[in-house]
Structures are given as structure tokens and as C-alpha cells.
C-alpha positions as CSV (number, residue, x, y, z in Angstrom):
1,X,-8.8,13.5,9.7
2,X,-8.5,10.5,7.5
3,X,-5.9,9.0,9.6
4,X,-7.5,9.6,12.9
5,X,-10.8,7.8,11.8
6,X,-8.9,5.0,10.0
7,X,-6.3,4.1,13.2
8,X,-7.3,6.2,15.9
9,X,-9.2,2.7,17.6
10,X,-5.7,0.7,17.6
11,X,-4.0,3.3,19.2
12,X,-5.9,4.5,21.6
13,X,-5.3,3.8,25.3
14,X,-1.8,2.9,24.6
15,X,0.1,5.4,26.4
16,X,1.5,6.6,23.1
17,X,3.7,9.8,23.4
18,X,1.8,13.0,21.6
19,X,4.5,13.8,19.9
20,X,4.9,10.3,18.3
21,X,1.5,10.6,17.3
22,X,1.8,13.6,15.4
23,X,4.9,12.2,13.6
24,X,2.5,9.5,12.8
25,X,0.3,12.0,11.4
26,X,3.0,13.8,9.2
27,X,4.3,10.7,7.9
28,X,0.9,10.0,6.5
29,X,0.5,12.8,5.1
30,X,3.4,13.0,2.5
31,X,1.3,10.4,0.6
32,X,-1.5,12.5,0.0
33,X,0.9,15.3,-1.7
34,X,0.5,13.9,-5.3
35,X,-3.3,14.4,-4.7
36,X,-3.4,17.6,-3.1
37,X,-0.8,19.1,-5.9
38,X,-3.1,18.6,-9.5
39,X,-6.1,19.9,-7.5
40,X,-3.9,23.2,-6.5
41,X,-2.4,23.6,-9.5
42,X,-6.0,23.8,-11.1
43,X,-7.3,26.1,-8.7
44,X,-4.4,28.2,-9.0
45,X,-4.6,28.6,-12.8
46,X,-8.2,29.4,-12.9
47,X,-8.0,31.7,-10.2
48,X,-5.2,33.4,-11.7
49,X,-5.9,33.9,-15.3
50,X,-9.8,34.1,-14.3
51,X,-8.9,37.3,-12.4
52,X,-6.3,38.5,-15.4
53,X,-9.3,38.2,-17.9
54,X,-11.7,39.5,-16.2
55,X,-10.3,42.4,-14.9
56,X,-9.2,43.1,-18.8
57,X,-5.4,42.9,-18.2
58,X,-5.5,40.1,-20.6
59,X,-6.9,42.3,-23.3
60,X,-4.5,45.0,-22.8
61,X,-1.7,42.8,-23.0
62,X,-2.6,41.4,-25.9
63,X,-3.7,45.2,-27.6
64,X,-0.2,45.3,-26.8
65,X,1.3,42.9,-29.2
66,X,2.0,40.4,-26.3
67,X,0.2,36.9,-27.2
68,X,-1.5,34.1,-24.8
69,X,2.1,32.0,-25.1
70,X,4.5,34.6,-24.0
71,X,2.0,35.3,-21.2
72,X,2.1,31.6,-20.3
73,X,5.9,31.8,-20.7
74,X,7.1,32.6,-17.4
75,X,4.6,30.2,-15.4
76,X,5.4,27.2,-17.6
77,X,8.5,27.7,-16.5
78,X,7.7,27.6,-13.0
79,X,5.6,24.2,-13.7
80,X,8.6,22.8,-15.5
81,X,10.4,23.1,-12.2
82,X,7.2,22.0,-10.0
83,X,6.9,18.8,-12.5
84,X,10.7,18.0,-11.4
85,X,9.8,18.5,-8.0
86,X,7.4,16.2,-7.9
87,X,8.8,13.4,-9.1
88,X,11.9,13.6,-6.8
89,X,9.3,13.7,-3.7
90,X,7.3,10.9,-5.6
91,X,10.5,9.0,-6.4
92,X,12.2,9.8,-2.9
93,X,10.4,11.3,-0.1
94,X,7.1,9.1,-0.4
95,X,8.8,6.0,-0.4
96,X,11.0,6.9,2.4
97,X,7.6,8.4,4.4
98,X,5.5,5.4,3.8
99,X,8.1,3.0,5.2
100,X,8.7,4.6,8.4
101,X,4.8,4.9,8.4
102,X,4.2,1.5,8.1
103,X,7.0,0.5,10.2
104,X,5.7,3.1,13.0
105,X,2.7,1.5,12.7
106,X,3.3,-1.4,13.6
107,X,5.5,-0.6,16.3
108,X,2.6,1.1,17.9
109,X,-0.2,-1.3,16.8
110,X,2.2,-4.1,19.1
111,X,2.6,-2.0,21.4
112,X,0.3,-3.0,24.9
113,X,-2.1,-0.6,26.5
114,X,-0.3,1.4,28.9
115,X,0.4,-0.2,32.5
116,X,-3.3,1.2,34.6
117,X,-4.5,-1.6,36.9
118,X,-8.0,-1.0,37.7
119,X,-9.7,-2.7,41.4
120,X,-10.9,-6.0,40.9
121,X,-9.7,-6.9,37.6
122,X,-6.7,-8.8,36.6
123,X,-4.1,-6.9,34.6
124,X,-2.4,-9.4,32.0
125,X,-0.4,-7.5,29.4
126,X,2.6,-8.1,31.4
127,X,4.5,-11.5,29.6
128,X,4.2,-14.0,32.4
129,X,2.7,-11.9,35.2
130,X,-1.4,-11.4,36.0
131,X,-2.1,-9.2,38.9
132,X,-5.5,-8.4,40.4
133,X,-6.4,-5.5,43.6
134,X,-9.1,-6.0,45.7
135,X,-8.7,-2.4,46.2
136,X,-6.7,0.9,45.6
137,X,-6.4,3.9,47.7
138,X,-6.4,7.1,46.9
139,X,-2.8,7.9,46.5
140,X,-2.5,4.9,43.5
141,X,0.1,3.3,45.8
142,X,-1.5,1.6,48.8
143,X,-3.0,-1.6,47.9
144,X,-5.4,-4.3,49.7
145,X,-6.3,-7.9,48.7
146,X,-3.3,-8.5,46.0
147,X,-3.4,-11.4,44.0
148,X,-0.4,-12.4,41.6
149,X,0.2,-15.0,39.4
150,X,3.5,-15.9,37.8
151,X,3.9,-18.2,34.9
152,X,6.5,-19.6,33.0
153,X,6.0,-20.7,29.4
154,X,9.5,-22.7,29.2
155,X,9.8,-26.9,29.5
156,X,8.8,-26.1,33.5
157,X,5.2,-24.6,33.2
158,X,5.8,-23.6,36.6
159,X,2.9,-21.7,38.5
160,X,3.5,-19.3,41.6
161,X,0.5,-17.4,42.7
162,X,1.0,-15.2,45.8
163,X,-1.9,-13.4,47.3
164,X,-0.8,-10.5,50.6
165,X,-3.7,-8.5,52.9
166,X,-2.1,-5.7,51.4
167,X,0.9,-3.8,50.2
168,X,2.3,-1.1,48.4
169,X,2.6,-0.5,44.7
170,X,5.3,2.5,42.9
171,X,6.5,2.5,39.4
172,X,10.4,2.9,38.9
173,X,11.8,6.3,37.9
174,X,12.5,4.8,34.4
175,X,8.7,3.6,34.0
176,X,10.5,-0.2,33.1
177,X,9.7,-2.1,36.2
178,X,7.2,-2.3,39.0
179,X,7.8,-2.7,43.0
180,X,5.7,-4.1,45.0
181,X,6.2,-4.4,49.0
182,X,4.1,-6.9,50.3
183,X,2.7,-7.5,54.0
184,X,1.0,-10.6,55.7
185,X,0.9,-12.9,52.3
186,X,1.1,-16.5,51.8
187,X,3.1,-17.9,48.6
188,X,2.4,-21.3,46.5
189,X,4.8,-22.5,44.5
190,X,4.8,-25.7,42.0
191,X,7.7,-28.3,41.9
192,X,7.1,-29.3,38.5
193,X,10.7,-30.5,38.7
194,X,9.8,-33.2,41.5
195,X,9.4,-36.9,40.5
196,X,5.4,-38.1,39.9
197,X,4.6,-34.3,39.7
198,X,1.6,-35.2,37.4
199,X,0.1,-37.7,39.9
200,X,0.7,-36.2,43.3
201,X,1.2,-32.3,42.5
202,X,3.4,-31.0,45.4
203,X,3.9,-27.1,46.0
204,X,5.7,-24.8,48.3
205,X,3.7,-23.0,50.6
206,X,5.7,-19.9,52.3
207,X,3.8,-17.3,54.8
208,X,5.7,-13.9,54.6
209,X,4.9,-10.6,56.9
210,X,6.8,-8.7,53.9
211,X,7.9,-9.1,50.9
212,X,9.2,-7.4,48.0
213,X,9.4,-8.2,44.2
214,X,10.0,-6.8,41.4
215,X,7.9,-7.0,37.9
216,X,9.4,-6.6,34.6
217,X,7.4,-3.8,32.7
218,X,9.7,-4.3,29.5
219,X,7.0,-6.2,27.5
220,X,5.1,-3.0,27.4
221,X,7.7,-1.0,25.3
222,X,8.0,-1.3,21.5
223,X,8.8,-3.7,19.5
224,X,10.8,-2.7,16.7
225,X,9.4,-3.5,12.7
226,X,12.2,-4.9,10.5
227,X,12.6,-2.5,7.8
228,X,14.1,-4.6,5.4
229,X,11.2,-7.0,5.4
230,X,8.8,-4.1,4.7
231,X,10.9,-2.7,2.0
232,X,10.0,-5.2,-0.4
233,X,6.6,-3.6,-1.2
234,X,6.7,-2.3,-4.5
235,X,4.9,1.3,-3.1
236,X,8.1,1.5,-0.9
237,X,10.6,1.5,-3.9
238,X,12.0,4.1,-6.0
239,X,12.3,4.3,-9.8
240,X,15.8,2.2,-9.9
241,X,14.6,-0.3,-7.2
242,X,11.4,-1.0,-9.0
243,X,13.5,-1.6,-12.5
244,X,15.9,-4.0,-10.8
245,X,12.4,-5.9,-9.5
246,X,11.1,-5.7,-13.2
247,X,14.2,-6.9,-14.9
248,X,14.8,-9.8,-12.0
249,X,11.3,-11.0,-12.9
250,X,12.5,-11.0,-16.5
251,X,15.4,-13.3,-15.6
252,X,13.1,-15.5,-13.7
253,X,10.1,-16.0,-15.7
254,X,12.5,-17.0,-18.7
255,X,14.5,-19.5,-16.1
256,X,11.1,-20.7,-16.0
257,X,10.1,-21.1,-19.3
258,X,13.8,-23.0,-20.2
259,X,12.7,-25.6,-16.7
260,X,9.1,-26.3,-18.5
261,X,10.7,-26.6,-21.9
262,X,13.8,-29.0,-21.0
263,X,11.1,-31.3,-18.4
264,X,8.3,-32.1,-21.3
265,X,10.8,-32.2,-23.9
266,X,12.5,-35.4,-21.9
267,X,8.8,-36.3,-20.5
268,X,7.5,-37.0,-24.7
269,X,11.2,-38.0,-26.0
270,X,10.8,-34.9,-28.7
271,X,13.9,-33.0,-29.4
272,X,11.8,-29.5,-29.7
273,X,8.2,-29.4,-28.0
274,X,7.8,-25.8,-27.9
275,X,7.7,-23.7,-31.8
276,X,10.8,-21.3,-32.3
277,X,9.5,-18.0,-31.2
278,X,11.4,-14.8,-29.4
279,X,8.1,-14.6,-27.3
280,X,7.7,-16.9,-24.7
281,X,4.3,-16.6,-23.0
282,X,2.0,-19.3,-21.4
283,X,-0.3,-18.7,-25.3
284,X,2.6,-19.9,-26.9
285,X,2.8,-23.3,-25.6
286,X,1.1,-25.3,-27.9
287,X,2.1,-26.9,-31.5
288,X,3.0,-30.1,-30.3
289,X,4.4,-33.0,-32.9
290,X,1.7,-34.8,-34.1
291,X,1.3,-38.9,-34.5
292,X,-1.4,-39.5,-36.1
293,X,-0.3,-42.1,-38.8
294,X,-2.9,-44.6,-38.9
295,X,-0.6,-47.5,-39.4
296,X,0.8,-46.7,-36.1
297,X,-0.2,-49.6,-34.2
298,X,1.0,-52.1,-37.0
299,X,4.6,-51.9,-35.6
300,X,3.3,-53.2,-32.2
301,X,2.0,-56.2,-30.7
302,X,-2.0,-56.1,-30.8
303,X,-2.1,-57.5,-27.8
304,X,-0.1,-54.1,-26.0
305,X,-2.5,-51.5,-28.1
306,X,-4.5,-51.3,-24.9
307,X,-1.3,-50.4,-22.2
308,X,-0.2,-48.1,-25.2
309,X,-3.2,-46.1,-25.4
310,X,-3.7,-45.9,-21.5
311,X,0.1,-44.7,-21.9
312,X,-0.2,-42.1,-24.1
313,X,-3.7,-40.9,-22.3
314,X,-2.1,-40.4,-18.9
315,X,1.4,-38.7,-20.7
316,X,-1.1,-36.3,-22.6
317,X,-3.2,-35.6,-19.2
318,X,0.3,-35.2,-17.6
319,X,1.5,-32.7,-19.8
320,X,-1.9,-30.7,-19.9
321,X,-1.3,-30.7,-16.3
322,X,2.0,-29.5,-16.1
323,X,1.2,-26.8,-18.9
324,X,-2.2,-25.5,-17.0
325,X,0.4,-25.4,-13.8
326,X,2.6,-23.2,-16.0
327,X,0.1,-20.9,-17.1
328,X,-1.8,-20.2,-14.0
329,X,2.2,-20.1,-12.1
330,X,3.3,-16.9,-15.3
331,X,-0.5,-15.2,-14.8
332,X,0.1,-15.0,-11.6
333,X,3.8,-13.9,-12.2
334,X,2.3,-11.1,-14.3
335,X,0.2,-9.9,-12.7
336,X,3.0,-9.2,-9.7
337,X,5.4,-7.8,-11.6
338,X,2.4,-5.5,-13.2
339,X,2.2,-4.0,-10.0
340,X,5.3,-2.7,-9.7
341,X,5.5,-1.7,-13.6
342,X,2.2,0.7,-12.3
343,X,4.2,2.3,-9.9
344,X,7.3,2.8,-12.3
345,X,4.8,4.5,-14.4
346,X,2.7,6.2,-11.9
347,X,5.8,8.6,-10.9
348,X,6.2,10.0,-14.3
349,X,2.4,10.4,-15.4
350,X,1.6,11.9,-12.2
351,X,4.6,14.1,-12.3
352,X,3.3,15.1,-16.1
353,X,-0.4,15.3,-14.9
354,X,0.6,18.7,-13.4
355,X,1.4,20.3,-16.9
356,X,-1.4,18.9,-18.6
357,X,-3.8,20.3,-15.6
358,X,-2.1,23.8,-16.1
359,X,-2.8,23.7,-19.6
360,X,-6.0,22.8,-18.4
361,X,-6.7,25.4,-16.0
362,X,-4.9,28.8,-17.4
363,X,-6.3,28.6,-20.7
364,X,-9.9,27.7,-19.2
365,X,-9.4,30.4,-16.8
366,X,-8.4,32.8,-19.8
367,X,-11.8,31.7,-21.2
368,X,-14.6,32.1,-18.9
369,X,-13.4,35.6,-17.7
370,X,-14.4,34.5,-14.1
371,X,-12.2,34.6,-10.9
372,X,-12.6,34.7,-7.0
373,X,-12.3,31.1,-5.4
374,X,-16.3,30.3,-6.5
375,X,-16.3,29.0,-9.8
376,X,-13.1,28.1,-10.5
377,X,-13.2,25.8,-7.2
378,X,-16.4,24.2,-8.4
379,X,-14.6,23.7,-11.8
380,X,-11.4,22.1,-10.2
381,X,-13.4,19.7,-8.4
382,X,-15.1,18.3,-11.8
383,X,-12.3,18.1,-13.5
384,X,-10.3,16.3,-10.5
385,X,-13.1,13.9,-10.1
386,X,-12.9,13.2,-14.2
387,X,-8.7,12.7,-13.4
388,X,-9.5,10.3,-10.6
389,X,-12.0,8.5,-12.0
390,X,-9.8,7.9,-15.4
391,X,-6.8,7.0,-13.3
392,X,-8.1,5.1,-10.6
393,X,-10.2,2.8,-14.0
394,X,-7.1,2.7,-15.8
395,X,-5.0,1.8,-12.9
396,X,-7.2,-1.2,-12.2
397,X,-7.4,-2.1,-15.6
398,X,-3.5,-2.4,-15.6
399,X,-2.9,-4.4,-12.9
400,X,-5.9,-6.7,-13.7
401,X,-3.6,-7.5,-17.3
402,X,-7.1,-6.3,-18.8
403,X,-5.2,-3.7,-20.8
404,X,-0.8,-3.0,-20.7
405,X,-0.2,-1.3,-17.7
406,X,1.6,1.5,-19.4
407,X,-2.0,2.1,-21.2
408,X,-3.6,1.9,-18.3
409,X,-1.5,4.2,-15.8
410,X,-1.4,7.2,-19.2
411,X,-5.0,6.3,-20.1
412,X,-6.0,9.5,-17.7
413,X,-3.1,11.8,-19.1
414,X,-3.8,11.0,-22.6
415,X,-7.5,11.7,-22.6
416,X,-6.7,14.9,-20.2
417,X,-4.0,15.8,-22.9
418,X,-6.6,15.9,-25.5
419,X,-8.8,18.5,-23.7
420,X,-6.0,20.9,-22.7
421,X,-4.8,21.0,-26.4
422,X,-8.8,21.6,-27.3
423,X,-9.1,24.3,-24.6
424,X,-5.6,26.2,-25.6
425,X,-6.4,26.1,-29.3
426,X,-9.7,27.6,-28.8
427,X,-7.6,30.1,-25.9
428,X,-5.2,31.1,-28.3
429,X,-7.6,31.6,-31.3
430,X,-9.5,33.8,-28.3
431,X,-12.7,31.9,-28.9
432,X,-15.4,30.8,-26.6
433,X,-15.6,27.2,-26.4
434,X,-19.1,26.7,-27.9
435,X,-18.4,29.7,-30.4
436,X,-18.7,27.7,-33.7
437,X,-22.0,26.4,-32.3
438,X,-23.1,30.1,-31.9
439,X,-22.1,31.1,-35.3
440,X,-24.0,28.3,-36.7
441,X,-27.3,29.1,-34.6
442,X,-26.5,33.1,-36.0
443,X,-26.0,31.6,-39.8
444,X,-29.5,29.3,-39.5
445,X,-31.8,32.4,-38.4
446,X,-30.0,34.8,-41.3
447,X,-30.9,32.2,-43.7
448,X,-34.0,31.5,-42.3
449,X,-35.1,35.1,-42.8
């Protein structure tokens, strides 16, 4: 539904195959898989232990001597597997989707809307063709009152417009070209190639009882995406790809940083301009050498302390310039290379997101004693809000440079982390989360009495 709503105006109309629609579709969807997973696996969990617990299985398994872990055992496994799962789809499938559902997309988004002429209205999604009927017959073949123009876009800018009484119209077997049969027409031509065309403008004029042409329908068909181009977006690579991107940055911005160094070195005459440091970041320009000897002007003529101070001015306002250049050039750097280190990490913390949600859910589950799809839906949906919410923050916050990205893209896990080791504790110690505050309501009234 998504996808219909957000394209289903640009490709309407079209002539686009059902069946290359729906592929369109089930690309998209492969996308939404890393969503639709932490929301089932919650579901699943509460459901499941919800209906252990409150049927009492729970209980008798553990009057038996078997504990909350070893009841866990078997389905942690099973999430150890799905967690591996996921990140091959995230690191493989998706990338591999997405690109042939952008490059699908654009195919059909340049595709023309499918060849219908309609009475009384020219028709000019053909390249170098515009045809108008006065009228159509029944039968979609007879025609009356046919006007065509025929243009050429090359040096000649040649113009032949043909208009017939009537005619007939039939698309080839191969839907690639269009025949028309013409009857009692007139043809005008332009001799753009004749000498003082601009001034005097001589044509051809040709009377015909019946002709027949033949229009190229070719334009109409696809035209094919470059998938290398696309490729470069960094939601299109895998894991190694978006490395190689990372460490190729690496190589640049420190090319970069040697450039800038060896041009204001020779633009001051200083040997070392820049302090020795292993980081090199636009903050660490600064330090410069220092002339500020008072006798300074005593070794020149007084008569050049003017030119020497408009000198020095203009060298200092040229090498703030280049610097400020510099810094805005590495932000910007950063913050491109940030977006593909928020994918690198996006792979694994979503791929670990499903543990920490199943940790989440079975304990929870185990808790409230509660199963069927009522509660434990309503439950999912709050706690997939909180995920989203926290990721979608940190996320933003990373690739703003506000906070590292890596902090940002496990800011959701780690918080999420916390409340599934505070939720299996209290499962395991089989206590009610707001026991303790209980206890202490119980402890107040005894003493009180």
C-alpha cells in the first residue's frame, strides 16, 4: 500500500505490463523486512511464553527442576540462526533488491504513456512525430481529417506536415511501429537545404490519392538505467563495499591534508605550519609561528612598513581563507563518509536488535501471564515505537556528526539492552516487575500499625 500511494501517479497510464508491476512491488518490499522482523519477533515471544505462563506450563516446568534459561535454551538457538539470517539478507538481498528497484524505477518512470491517440488532439510522445485525428471510427482503424507533422532536431530543422481526408491507421504485430495508409492528402515539405532559405522559405508541395508511411513507435519502449551509476549509493552496498568506501575516504582526506599542509607551508616560507600531531582534523589547524618581536620593523626601511603590513594582512586573510575552505571542504567530507559508516553499522545492530527484542519479549511474556494476540500486540507496538523512535534520533544524530555515528546507530540497542537484562533478571528471580515497590507499600502499613 505504501508503494501504490507513493508511485502509483508516475506510472499510471503507461501501458506498463501487470506483471512488471508486481515485480515492482516485491522488489520494494524486501526493504521493509528489517522492520517487519523485530516487530514479529516481539509478538511471537509474548504470545508464546504469555500462553506458556498462563496456562501454568511454566510453573510445572519449573516444579520440575527445569529453570527459565534451559526453557529459553532451544529458542535462543533458533534466534542465533535468525540473527545470521538477517544480516546476510541485510548485507545481500536488500542491496541487490533496492538496485533493481531503483533502476526499475526509472525505467518505467521514462517510460512514455502508452501509444492511444484520442480525436482532436495531437499525440506527441513519439520523438519527432505529432499526429492529430479529426475523427476515429469505431473499429480504432479508420481515420478522417489526419494531420502529421514530422520534425527533425538535427543541423536541418526540417519541417514536413502532411494532412489526408482520411486514412487508415493499424499497429504492427510487434507493437514497434505504426502504418498509416493515406487517401486524398497534400504534403509540404521545407528545403532548408536551399540557398536564402531564411529570406524566401521555399517548400515542396506534393498532392497524393494514397500514401503510406511508416512511424517509429521505438521511443515508447524503455530506456534502460545504468546500474553501475546507481551502485554508488551507499544503501546499495554491502559490508565489504561500504569498507572499501570508508578506507578510500581515509586515503583521500589525508592526501588532502598533506596538499593544504605542503601549499601554506611554501605560501608563509615556514618549514612546519601545522603542530606534530597523529590527528589531523580541520580543529587542529592552528599554532601558527608567531612574529611578534617588536623590533621587527628596525631591520627595514621605514618608508616600506606600510607595503609590509598590507603584505602580511592580505597573506594572513589568504591563509584564513584557504583554511575556512579546508574546513568547510573535510565537514563536508565527514559528513559523507558518515553515511556510509551508518549503514556499516546499521547491518549488525539491526541484525542484534532481534536478540535483544527476544530477550525482551519472552521474559515479559513469562511475566505478565497473558497471551492471545490482545495484549501482547498492544505491547509490541510500544515497544517498537520506543525502538524506532531511539533509532531513527540516533541515526540522525550520527550522520548530522552531532554524536559518532557508531553511538548513534547502537544508541537504540544499548538502551533496549538495558531493559531486557532488567526484565530477565526480574524473570528469572520470578518477580513481578513492580514487586519491590509492593513489598515496600506491605512493609509501610505493617509498620504503620
Amino acid at each position: 500500500m505504501q508503494f501504490l500511494w507513493k508511485y502509483i501517479d508516475e506510472l499510471v497510464g503507461k501501458g506498463i505490463p501487470t506483471l512488471a508491476l508486481f515485480k515492482l512491488i516485491f522488489l520494494s518490499l524486501a526493504d521493509l523486512v528489517p522492520m517487519a522482523l523485530p516487530m514479529t519477533v516481539m509478538v511471537a515471544g509474548l504470545m508464546t511464553f504469555g500462553n506458556l505462563s498462563e496456562s501454568f506450563e511454566l510453573v510445572a516446568m519449573k516444579a520440575n527442576g527445569v529453570s527459565l534459561i534451559r526453557i529459553l535454551r532451544p529458542v535462543f538457538l533458533f534466534m542465533s540462526v535468525l540473527v545470521v539470517t538477517n544480516f546476510l539478507f541485510l548485507n545481500y538481498v536488500i542491496p541487490k533488491a533496492n538496485l533493481e528497484f531503483k533502476a526499475m524505477l526509472m525505467e518505467l518512470r521514462s517510460k512514455k504513456p502508452a501509444f492511444n491517440i484520442d480525436r482532436g488532439e495531437f499525440y506527441q510522445q513519439i520523438d519527432g512525430v505529432a499526429i492529430r485525428v479529426g475523427e476515429k471510427e469505431a473499429d480504432d482503424e479508420t481515420v478522417h481529417d489526419v494531420l502529421i507533422y514530422e520534425y527533425k532536431d538535427d543541423d536541418s530543422k526540417r519541417l514536413n506536415v502532411i494532412h489526408a481526408k482520411h486514412g487508415k491507421m493499424m499497429l504492427s504485430d510487434d507493437k514497434r511501429a505504426l502504418n498509416f495508409t493515406l487517401f486524398d492528402g497534400v504534403r509540404y515539405e521545407e528545403m532548408t537545404s536551399a540557398e536564402n532559405y531564411r529570406r524566401t522559405r521555399p517548400f515542396n508541395k506534393m498532392y497524393f490519392e494514397k500514401q503510406r508511411m511508416m512511424v517509429d513507435l521505438s521511443s515508447l519502449d524503455f530506456s534502460f538505467a545504468d546500474r553501475n551509476h546507481i551502485a554508488k549509493d551507499y544503501r546499495l552496498l554491502n559490508v565489504s563495499q561500504l569498507s572499501a568506501e570508508i578506507d578510500t575516504f581515509g586515503m583521500r582526506m589525508n592526501k588532502h591534508y598533506l596538499d593544504n599542509e605542503r601549499y601554506l607551508s611554501r605560501l608563509i616560507h615556514y618549514p612546519s605550519l601545522f603542530p606534530s600531531s597523529k590527528k589531523r582534523n580541520a580543529k587542529s589547524i592552528k599554532g601558527f609561528v608567531s612574529l611578534s618581536k617588536s623590533d621587527i620593523y628596525n631591520h627595514f626601511d621605514s618608508s616600506k612598513h606600510r607595503s609590509m603590513r598590507n603584505l602580511a594582512l592580505s597573506t594572513a586573510k589568504g591563509i584564513k581563507g584557504t583554511l575556512d575552505g579546508y574546513a568547510s571542504s573535510q565537514e563536508y567530507e565527514y559528513k559523507d563518509v558518515a553515511l556510509y559508516r551508518s549503514e556499516l553499522h546499521k547491518k549488525y545492530s539491526y541484525s542484534l536488535l532481534l536478540m535483544i527484542l527476544f530477550f525482551i519479549s519472552a521474559p515479559l511474556g513469562a511475566i505478565i501471564k497473558k497471551g492471545g494476540i490482545g495484549l501482547p500486540l498492544v505491547i509490541s507496538v510500544l515497544l517498537f515505537v520506543l525502538f524506532y523512535a531511539l533509532n531513527l534520533t540516533g541515526e540522525k544524530m550520527g550522520k548530522g556528526l552531532v554524536v559518532p555515528v557508531y553511538v548513534g546507530m547502537w544508541m537504540s540497542s544499548f538502551i533496549l539492552a538495558t531493559v531486557a537484562t532488567f526484565i530477565t533478571s526480574k524473570a528469572l528471580s520470578d518477580r513481578s516487575l513492580w514487586e519491590r515497590k509492593k513489598r515496600r507499600k506491605k512493609l509501610k502499613m505493617v509498620s504503620s500499625i
